[in-house]
C-alpha positions in Angstrom: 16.6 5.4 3.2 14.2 3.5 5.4 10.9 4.1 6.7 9.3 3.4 10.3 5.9 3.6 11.2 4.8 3.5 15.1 1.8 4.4 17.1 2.0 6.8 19.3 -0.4 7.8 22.2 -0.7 11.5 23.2 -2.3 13.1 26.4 -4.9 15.4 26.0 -3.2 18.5 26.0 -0.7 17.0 23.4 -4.1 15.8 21.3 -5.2 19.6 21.3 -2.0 20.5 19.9 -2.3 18.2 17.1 -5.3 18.9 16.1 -4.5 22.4 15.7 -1.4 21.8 13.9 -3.5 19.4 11.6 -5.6 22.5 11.0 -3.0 24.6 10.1 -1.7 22.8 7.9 -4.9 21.7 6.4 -6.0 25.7 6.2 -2.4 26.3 4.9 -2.7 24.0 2.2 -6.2 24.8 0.9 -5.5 28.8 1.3 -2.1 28.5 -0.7 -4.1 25.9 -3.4 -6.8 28.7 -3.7 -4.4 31.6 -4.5 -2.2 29.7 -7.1 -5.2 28.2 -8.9 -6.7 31.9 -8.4 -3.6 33.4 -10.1 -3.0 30.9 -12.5 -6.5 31.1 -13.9 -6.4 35.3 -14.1 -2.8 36.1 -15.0 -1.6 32.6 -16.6 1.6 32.1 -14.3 2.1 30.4 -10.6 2.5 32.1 -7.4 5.5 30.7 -5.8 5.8 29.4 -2.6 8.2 32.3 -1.1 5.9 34.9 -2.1 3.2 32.6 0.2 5.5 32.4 3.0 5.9 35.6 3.1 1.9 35.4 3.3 1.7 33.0 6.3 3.9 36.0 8.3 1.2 38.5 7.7 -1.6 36.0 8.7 -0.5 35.0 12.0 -0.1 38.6 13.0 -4.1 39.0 12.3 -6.2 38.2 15.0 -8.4 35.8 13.0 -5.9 33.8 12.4 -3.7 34.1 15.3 -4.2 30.3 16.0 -2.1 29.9 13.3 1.2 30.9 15.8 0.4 27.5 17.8 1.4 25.2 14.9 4.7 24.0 14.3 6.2 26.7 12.0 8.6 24.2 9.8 5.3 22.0 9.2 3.9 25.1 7.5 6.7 25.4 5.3 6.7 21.7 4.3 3.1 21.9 3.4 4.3 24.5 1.0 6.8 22.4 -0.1 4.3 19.1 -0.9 1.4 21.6 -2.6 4.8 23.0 -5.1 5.5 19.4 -5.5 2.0 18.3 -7.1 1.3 21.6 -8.5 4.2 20.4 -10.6 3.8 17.3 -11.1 0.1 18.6 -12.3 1.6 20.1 -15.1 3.7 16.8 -16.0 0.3 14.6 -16.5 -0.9 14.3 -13.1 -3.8 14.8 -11.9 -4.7 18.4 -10.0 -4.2 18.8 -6.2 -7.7 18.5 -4.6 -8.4 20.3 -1.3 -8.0 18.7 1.9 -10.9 17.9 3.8 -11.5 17.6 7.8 -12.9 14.6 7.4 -10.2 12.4 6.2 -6.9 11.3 7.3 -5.2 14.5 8.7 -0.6 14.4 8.6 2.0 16.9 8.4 5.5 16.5 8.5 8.7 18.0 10.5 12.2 17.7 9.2 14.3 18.7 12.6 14.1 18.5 16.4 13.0 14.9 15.9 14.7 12.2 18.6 14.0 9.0 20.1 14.9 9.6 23.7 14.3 6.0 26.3 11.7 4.6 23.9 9.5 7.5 23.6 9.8 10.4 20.5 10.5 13.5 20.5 8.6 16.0 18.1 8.7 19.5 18.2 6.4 21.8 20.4 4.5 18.4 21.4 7.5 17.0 23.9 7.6 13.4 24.7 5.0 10.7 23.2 4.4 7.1 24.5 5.0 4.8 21.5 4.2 1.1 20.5 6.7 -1.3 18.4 9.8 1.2 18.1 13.4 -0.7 18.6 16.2 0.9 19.8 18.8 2.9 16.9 21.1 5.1 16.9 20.4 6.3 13.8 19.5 10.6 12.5 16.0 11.1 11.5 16.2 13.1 8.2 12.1 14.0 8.0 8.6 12.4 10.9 5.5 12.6 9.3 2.4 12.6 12.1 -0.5 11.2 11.1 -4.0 11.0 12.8 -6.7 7.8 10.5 -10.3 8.1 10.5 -10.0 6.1 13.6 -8.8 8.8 15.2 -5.4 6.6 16.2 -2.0 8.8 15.7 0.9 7.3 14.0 4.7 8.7 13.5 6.6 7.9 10.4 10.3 8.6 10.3 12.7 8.3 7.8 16.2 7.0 8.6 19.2 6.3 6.9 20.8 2.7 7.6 22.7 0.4 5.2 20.8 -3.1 5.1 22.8 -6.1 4.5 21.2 -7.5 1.3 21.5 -11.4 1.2 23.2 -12.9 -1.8 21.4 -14.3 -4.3 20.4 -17.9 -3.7 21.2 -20.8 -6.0 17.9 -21.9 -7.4 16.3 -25.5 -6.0 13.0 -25.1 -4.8 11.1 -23.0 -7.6 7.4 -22.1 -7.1 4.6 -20.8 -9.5 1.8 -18.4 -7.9 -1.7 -18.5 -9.8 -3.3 -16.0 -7.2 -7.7 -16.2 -7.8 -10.4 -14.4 -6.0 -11.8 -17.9 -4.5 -8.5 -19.3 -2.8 -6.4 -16.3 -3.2 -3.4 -18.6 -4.3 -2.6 -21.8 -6.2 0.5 -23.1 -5.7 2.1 -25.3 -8.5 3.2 -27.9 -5.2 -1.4 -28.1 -5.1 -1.0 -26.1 -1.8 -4.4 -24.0 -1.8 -3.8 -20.5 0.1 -7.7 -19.8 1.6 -8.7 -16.4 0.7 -9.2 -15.4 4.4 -12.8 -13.0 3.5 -11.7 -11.1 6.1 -15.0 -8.1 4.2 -17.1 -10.5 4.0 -16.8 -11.6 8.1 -18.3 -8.4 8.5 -20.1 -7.1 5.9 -23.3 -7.1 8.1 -21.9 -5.0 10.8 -20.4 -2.2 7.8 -23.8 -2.3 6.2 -25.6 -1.3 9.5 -23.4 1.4 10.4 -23.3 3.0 6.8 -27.3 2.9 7.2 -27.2 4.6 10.5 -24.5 7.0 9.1 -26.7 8.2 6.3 -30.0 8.9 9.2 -27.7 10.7 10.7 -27.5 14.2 10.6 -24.1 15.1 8.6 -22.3 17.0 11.7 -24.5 16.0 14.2 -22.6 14.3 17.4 -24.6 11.1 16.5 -23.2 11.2 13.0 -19.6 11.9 14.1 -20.4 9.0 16.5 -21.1 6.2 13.6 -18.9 7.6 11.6 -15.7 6.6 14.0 -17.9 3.2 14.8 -17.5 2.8 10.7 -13.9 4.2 10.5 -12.5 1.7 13.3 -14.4 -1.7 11.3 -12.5 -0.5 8.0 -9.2 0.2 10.1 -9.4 -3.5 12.0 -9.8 -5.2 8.5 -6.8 -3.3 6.5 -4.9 -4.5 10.1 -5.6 -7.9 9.3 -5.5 -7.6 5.6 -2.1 -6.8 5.9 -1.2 -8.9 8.9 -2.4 -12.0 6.2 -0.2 -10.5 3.5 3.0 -10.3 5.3 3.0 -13.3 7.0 1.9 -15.0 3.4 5.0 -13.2 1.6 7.7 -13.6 4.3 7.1 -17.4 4.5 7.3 -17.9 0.3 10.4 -15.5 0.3 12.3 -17.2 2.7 11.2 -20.9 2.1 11.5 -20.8 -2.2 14.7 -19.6 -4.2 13.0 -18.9 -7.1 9.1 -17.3 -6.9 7.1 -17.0 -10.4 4.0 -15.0 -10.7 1.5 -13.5 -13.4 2.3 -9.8 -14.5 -1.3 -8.8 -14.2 -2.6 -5.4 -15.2 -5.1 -5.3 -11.9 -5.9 -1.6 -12.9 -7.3 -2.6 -16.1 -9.3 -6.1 -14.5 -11.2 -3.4 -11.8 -13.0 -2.4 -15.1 -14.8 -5.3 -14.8 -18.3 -4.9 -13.0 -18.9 -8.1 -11.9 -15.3 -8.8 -10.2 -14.4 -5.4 -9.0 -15.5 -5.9 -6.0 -13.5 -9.3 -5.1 -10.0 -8.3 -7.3 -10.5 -4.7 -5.0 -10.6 -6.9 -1.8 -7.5 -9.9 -2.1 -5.2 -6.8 -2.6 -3.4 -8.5 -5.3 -1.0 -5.7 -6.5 -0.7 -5.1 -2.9 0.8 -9.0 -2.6 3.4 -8.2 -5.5 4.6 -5.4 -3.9 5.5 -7.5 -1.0 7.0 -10.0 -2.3 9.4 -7.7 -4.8 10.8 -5.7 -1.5 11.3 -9.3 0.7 12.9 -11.0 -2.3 15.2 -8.7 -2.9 16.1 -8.3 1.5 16.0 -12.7 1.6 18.1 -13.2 -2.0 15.0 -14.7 -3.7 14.8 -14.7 -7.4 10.8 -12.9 -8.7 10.5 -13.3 -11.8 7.6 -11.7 -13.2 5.8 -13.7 -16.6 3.0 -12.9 -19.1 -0.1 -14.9 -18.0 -1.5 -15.0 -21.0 -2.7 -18.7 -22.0 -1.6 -19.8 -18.6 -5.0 -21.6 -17.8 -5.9 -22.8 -21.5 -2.2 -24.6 -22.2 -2.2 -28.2 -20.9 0.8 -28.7 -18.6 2.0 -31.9 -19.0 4.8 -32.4 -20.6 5.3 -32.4 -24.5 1.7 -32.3 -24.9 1.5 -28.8 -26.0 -2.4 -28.6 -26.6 -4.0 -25.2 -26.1 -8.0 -25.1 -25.2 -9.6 -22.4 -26.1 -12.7 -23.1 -25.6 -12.5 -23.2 -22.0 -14.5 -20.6 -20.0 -14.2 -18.8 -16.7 -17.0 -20.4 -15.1 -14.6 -24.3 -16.3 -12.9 -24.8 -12.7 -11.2 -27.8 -14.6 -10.9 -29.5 -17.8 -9.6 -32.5 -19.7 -7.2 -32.6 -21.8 -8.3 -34.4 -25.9 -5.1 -35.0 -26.5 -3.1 -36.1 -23.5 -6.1 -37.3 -21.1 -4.7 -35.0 -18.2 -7.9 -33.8 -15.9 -6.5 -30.4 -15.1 -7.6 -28.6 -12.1 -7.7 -25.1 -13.9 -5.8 -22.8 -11.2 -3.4 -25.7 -10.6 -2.5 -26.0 -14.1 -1.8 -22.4 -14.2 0.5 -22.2 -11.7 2.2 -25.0 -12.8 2.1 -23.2 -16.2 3.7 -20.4 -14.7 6.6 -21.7 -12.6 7.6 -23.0 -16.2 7.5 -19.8 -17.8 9.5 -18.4 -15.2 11.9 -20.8 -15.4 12.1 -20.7 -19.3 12.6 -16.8 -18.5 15.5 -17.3 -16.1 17.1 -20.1 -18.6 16.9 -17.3 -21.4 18.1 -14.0 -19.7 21.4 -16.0 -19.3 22.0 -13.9 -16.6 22.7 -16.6 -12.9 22.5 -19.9 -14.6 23.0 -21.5 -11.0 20.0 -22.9 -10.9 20.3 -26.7 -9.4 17.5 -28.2 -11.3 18.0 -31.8 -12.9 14.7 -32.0 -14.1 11.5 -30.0 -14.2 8.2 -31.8 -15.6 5.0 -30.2 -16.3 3.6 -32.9 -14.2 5.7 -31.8 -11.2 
């Protein structure tokens, strides 16, 4: 199953409709959340979703909520569907569903009557949509999710079935370790620096102004709604190039390394961290790994994934084998007392890396392919 996203651009009338399908579904969701947590917390058991459909009937004959008869009726159903899904996963260990607010991003989904037809889409009871970046398939769209950001730009998202030729695994010569930081996003072990592009910090002036004149405005006021979609569209323009950086950052390693090692890092745990959260919240490291898992496995690339623990501290030159710990976070490099190696402190890492994750692929015994006559710690 694969997943496209596109923009699409609605007319006015089709914008209307939308936005009252958004609402429905929105309403929908909140109503049914209400009565289940209403039920659970009075009688002890669930209300299930047929007993709510039956429900939604019943409403959209009322006049107060004949609007209701505008939305697409299978989206109604879905959002049934999703709320039943985290109600259960709830009682697995997740957390409870929260109510959906106006204010965020606003999607509901469809799962027939969707059809590409001469590079536009077809979705039920909107018609045909102008779209950017779809290529031409001939493929069945099992389920179209239609989105609307804070940006107020609408987005499709279809799921397709489609069989993709998976390259074979490469025979391992050119082997890279990744020490990703918060100064020069990566370290290489080849001494190739990746510059951590700030894309935030560019701006940072231009969020802080419109977040002040946000919160002078009125909450609901037009002026408010105003600064608000000013501050929405900043956010949206530096995810877009967050991710642009990512992509083209991953694609190029996949495709030009057989064998990519990088630090298992527990990012979750390292946002506890005061003074960093910030920076390790902004280089979107876990978003990085994800990246590169997916495109090694489409390009044949061996991951392998390695503990970094005592990657900075060990010394990386060959048989030397000394561990400092005493060196500190603020040390950017070091010498080595026993060998005499100055070690730049991220370089040393990633070179301590790529040997781990060699060591790791030596050990598994699993492809022992790998084309390497020699690999020094001094490489």
């Amino acid at each position: 199953m694969k997943a496209i996203k596109v923009r699409i651009y609605p007319n006015n009338h089709q914008i209307g409709l939308l936005n009252n399908n958004f609402g429905s579904v929105r309403y929908i969701w909140n109503k049914a959340l209400a009565l289940k947590k209403n039920r659970y917390d009075n009688f002890g058991d669930d209300l299930g979703t047929f007993e709510i459909s039956k429900m939604i009937t019943f409403w959209k004959k009322t006049e107060e909520l004949s609007w209701l008869k505008k939305a697409d009726s299978q989206s109604l159903q879905q959002e049934l569907r999703h709320l039943d899904s985290a109600y259960k996963k709830f009682f697995k260990g997740s957390g409870f569903p929260k109510f959906k607010k106006k204010s965020n991003k606003q999607s509901y989904s469809v799962v027939s009557n969707v059809s590409v037809v001469d590079n536009k889409i077809k979705l039920p009871k909107l018609g045909l949509l102008k779209c950017r970046g779809l290529r031409k398939f001939d493929k069945v769209i099992k389920t179209a999710t239609i989105s609307r950001n804070k940006a107020n730009q609408y987005f499709v998202s279809f799921v397709i079935e489609e069989v993709i030729k998976i390259e074979k695994p490469k025979v391992i010569k050119k082997v890279i370790g990744i020490d990703v930081v918060i100064k020069d996003f990566a370290v290489m072990s080849d001494n190739t620096k990746i510059v951590n592009p700030n894309i935030i910090k560019k701006v940072e002036g231009k969020i802080k102004y419109y977040q002040r004149s946000l919160a002078k405005s009125k909450k609901g006021s037009s002026s408010f709604k105003r600064r608000r979609l000013k501050l929405a569209r900043v956010w949206n323009n530096i995810n877009n190039k967050k991710k642009d950086f990512l992509h083209k950052l991953s694609t190029d390693l996949v495709k030009n390394h057989d064998l990519i090692c990088i630090e298992d890092l527990k990012v979750s745990n390292m946002l506890k961290n005061k003074r960093l959260a910030k920076l390790i919240g902004e280089v979107s490291w876990q978003e990085f790994r994800s990246m590169l898992e997916y495109k090694s496995e489409w390009y044949g690339t061996h991951l392998e994934v390695v503990d970094p623990k005592y990657t900075s501290q060990d010394c990386s030159t060959i048989n030397c084998e000394f561990r400092n710990k005493e060196l500190k976070l603020e040390d950017r490099s070091w010498v080595c007392p026993k060998c005499d190696t100055l070690h730049d402190r991220d370089i040393n890492a990633s070179i301590n890396i790529k040997l781990k994750g060699i060591g790791s692929i030596l050990k598994s015994g699993g492809d022992t392919s790998i084309s390497l006559v020699s690999e020094t710690r001094n490489s």
